[in-house]
MIFI-377910 format. One line per 4 residues: number of its first residue (from 1); their letters; for each residue y, z, x of C-alpha. Coordinates in Angstrom, 3 decimals. Each point is the difference from the previous one (the first is absolute). Example, Ala and Ser with C-alpha at 12.3 -4.5 7.8 and 13.67 -1.06 7.14 Angstrom:
BEGIN
1> as> -4.500:7.800:12.300; 3.440:-0.660:1.370
END
This chain:
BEGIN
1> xxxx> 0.000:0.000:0.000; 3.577:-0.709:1.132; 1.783:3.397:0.860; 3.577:0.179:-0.595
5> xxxx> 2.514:2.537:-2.114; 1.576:0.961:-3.347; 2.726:1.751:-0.835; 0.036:1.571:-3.626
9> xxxx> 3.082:0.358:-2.455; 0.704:0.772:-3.044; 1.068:-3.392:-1.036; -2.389:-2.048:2.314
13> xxxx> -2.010:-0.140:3.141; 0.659:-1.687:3.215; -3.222:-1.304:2.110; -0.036:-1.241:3.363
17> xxxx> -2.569:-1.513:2.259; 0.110:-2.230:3.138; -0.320:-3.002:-2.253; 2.143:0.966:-2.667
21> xxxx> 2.427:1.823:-1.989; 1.069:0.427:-3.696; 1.680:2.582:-2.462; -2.055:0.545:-3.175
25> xxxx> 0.924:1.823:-3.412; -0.066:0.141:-3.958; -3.405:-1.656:-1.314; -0.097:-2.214:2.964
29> xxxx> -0.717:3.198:1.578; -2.428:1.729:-2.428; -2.089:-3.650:-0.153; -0.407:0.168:3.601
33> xxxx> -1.213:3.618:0.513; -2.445:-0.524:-2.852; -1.283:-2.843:2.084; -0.536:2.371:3.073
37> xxxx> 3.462:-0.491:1.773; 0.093:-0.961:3.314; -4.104:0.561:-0.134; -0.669:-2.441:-2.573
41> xxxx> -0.229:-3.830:0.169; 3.727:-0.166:0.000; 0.485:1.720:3.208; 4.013:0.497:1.246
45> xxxx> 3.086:-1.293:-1.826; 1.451:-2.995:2.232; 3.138:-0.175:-2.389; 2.124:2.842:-2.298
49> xxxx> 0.278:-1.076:-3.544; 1.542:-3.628:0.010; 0.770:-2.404:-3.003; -2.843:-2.483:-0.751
53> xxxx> 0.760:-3.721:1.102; -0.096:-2.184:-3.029; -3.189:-1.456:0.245; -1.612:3.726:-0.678
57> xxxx> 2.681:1.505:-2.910; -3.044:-0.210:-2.605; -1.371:2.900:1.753; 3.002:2.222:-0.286
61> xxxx> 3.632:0.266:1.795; -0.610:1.925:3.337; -2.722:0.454:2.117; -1.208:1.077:3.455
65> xxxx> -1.665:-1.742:2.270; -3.090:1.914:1.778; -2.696:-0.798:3.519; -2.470:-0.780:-3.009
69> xxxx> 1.744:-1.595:-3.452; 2.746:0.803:-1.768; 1.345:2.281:-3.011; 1.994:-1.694:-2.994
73> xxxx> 1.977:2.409:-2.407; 0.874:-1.827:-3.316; 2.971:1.836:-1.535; -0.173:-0.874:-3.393
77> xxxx> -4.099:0.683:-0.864; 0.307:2.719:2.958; -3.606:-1.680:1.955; -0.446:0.168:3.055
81> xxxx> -2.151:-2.940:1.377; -2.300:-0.165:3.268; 0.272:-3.599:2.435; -2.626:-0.054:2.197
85> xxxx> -1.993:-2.889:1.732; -3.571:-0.749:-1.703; -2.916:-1.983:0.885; 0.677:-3.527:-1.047
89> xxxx> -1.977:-2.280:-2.060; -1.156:-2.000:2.729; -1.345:-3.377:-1.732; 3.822:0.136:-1.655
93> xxxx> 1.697:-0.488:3.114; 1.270:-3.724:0.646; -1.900:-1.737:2.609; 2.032:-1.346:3.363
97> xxxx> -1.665:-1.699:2.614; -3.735:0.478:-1.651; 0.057:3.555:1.280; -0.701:1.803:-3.293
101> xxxx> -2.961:-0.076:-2.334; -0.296:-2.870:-2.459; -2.706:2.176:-1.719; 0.224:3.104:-2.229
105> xxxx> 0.104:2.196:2.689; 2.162:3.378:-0.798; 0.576:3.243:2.079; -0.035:3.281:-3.010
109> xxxx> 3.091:-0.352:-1.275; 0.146:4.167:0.279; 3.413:2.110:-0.043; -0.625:0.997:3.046
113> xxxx> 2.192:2.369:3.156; 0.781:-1.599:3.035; 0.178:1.844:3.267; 3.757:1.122:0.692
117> xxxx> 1.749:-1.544:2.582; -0.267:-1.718:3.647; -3.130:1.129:1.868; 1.351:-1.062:3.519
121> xxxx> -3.057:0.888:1.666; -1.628:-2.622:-1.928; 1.817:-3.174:1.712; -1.189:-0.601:3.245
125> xxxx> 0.841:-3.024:3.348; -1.074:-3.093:0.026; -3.132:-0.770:2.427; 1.265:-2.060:2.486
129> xxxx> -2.840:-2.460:-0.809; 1.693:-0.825:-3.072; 3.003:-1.543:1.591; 1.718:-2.492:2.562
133> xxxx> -1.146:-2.704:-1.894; 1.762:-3.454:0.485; 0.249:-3.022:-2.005; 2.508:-1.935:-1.723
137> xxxx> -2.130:0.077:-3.211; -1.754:2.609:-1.405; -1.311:1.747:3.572; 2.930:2.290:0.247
141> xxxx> -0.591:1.287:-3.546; -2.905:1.998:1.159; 1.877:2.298:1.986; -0.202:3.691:-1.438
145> xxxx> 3.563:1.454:-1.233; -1.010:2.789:-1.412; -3.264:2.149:-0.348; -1.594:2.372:-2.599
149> xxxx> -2.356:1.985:-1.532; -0.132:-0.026:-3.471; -1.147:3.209:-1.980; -3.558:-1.165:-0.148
153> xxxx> -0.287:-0.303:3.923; 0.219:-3.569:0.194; 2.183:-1.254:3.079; 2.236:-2.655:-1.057
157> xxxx> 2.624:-2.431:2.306; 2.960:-1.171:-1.311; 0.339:-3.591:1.713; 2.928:-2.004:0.695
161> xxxx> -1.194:-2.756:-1.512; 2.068:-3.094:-1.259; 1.439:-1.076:-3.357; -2.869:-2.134:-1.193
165> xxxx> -2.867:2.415:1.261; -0.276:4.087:-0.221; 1.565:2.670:1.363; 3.845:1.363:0.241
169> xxxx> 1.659:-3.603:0.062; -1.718:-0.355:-3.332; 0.466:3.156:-1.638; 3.732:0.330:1.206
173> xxxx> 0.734:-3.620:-2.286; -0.782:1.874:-3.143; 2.730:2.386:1.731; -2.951:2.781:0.107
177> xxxx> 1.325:2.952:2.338; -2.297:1.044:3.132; 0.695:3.433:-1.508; -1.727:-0.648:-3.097
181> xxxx> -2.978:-1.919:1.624; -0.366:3.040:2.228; 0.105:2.833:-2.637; -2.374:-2.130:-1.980
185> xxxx> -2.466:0.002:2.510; 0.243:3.347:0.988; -0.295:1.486:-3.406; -2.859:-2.293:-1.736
189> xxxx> -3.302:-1.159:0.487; -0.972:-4.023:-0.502; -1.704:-1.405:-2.907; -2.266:-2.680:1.448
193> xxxx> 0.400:-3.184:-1.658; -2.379:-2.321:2.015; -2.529:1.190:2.307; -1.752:-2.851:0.771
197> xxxx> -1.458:0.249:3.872; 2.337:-1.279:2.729; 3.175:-0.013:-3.018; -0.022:3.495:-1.447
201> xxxx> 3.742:0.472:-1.816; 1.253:3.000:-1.849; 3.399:0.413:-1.989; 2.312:3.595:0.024
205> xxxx> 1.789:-0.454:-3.974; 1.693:2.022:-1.501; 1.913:0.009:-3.571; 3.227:2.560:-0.145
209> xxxx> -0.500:1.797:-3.974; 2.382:2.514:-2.347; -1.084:1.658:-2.749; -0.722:3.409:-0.640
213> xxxx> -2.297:2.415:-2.322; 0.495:-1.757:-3.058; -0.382:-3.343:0.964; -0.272:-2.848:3.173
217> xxxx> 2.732:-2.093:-0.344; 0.725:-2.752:2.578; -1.544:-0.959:3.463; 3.272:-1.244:1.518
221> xxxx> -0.757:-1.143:3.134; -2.987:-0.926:2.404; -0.568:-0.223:4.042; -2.795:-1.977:1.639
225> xxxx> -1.280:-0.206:3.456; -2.756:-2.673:0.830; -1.762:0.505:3.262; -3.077:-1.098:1.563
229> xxxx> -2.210:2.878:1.377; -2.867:-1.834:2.258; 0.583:-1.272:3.741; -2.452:-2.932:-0.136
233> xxxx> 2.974:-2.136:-0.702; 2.484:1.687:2.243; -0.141:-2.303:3.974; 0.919:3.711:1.249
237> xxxx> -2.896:1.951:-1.623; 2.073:1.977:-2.227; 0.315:0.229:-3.850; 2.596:-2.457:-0.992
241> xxxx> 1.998:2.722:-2.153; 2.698:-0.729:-2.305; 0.218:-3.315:-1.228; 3.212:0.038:-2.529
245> xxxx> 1.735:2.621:-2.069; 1.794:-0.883:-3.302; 1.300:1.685:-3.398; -0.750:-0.630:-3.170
249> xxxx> 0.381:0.431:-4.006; -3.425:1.192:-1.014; -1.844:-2.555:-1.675; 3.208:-2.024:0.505
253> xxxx> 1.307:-2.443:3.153; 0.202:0.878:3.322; 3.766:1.075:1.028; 0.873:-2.302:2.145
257> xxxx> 2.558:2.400:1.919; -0.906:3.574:-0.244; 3.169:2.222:-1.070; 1.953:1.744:2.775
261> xxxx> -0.889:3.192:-1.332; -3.318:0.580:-0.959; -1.048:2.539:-3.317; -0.284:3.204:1.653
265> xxxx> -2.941:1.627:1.086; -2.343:0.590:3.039; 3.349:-0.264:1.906; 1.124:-3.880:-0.643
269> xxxx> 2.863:1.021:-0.850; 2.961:-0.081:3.072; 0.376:4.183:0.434; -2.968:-0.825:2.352
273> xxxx> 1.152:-1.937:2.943; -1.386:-3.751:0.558; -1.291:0.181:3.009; 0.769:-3.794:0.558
END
């Protein structure tokens, strides 16, 4: 668990932790310590309470922005509803570049909590064998950017790759943050979409959703993170890793350019620095 500090008063709370740091209060504040507070799937406060941006004023006026979701306070009916990322329908999710499933394959689409912020022990170098490649075509691609372990173990490189290929080239043209691509990884384990011997592919997805106690509203927003986890393809011997990153409407089209500011949660949002 992260450890960081709260402050108690009697109209609010303040929290602190070395990722974040927010001012709760008022039914904001009673939602979130039902929920387990800074121990529950929500984890710290990255924001105090802040107005809503239009595209979210169904779910209430203010809100604050936490490491895992989000709380919306609706004025007028006096709810208070719970964002939080989900396990996406899998088979729903617009194909690019023949990476997803054409079948009916589905992760459980479970309300589910995701682990709490960065776990920097959890990115680690390249090997050198994975780079100083050369090539005016798609050699240089292979070369390892970044690399990580994702939270089921599995070692992953980001490559450099090129626009028509894989790797950060690709992902960065649906304007897909490194950030984002690393917090993914680090947080989630892949659902294998194809693992067929010598071409085994897997897919991190995941659908941002609002509702509450009394009802599931609206999945607002998805992520998605191809990658290719076997080296039999790789001319360095190592698994190929992420192949291209994009959002999405669930069951809709694939955004072309993914918003500045991603819905909060797991730490997408900017109170976490880049790391660019």
């Amino acid at each position: 668990m992260l450890n960081g500090r709260r402050q108690e008063f009697q109209g609010g709370s303040i929290y602190w932790s070395p990722l974040s740091l927010g001012a709760i209060g008022g039914a904001i504040r009673d939602k979130y310590n039902a929920l387990g507070a800074e121990t529950g799937p929500l984890s710290y406060p990255t924001t105090d309470e802040i107005a809503t941006a239009l595209d979210e004023a169904d779910y209430g006026q203010v809100k604050n922005e936490f490491l895992g979701g989000a709380l919306y306070y609706d004025s007028f009916t006096q709810r208070v509803r719970y964002g939080r990322w989900i396990d996406s329908l899998i088979g729903n999710v617009p194909s690019d570049d023949a990476i997803l499933p054409t079948s009916s394959t589905t992760s459980d689409n479970h309300l589910e909590s995701q682990p709490p912020g960065v776990q920097p022990f959890m990115q680690t170098p390249c090997d050198p064998a994975t780079q100083g490649h050369t090539g005016t075509n798609a050699e240089a691609g292979w070369n390892c950017v970044f690399r990580f372990v994702d939270g089921g173990g599995t070692g992953i490189n980001v490559r450099e790759g090129t626009k028509r290929t894989f790797g950060q080239a690709h992902y960065k043209r649906h304007h897909v943050e490194d950030r984002w691509v690393e917090l993914f990884l680090q947080g989630h384990t892949p659902i294998d979409i194809d693992v067929t011997p010598g071409s085994r592919r897997a897919t991190y997805a995941k659908d941002y959703f609002v509702g509450d106690e009394y009802d599931f509203e609206d999945h607002r927003m998805g992520f998605k993170i191809g990658v290719q986890l076997d080296s039999a393809n790789s001319p360095d011997g190592h698994q190929v890793g992420v192949i291209t990153s994009f959002c999405f409407v669930p069951g809709g089209p694939k955004i072309p350019v993914c918003p500045e500011r991603m819905p909060p949660g797991l730490g997408f949002t900017r109170t976490v620095p880049l790391g660019e």
